[in-house]
C-alpha positions in Angstrom: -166.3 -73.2 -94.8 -164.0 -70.7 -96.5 -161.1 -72.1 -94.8 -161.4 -75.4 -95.8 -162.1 -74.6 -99.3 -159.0 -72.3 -99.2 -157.0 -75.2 -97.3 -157.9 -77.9 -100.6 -157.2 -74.9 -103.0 -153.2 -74.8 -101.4 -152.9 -78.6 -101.5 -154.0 -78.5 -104.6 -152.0 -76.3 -106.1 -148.8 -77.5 -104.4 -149.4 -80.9 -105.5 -149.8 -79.8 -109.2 -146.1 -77.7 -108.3 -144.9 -81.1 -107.1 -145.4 -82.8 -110.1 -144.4 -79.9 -112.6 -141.3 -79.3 -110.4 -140.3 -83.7 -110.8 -141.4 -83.3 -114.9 -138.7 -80.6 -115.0 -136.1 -82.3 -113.1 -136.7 -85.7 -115.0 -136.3 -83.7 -118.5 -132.7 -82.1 -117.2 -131.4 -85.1 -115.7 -132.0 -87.0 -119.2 -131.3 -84.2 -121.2 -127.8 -83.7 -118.9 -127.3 -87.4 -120.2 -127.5 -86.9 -123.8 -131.0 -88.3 -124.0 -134.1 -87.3 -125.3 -137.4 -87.2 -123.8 -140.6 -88.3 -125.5 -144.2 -88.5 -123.6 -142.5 -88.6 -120.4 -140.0 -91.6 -120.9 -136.0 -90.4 -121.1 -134.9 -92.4 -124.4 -131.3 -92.5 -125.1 -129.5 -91.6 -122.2 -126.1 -92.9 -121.6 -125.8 -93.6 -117.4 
């Protein structure tokens, strides 16, 4: 039992990584572009 609570604790928590590691990425990449990010969505970015 403990290891499959510990086992959905990991996936858990690397999937929350995942996501705050692709937030970060999305913010430079726009900000890298001269954009501006607002709620999530890159506004003003030149390609």
């Amino acid at each position: 039992m403990l290891r499959l609570l510990r086992f959905l604790f990991l996936l858990g928590a690397a999937f929350v990584s995942g996501i705050i590691f692709e937030r970060i990425a999305h913010t430079d990449n726009c900000l890298d572009r001269g954009g501006n990010v607002e709620r999530g969505i890159c506004i003003g970015a030149r390609k």
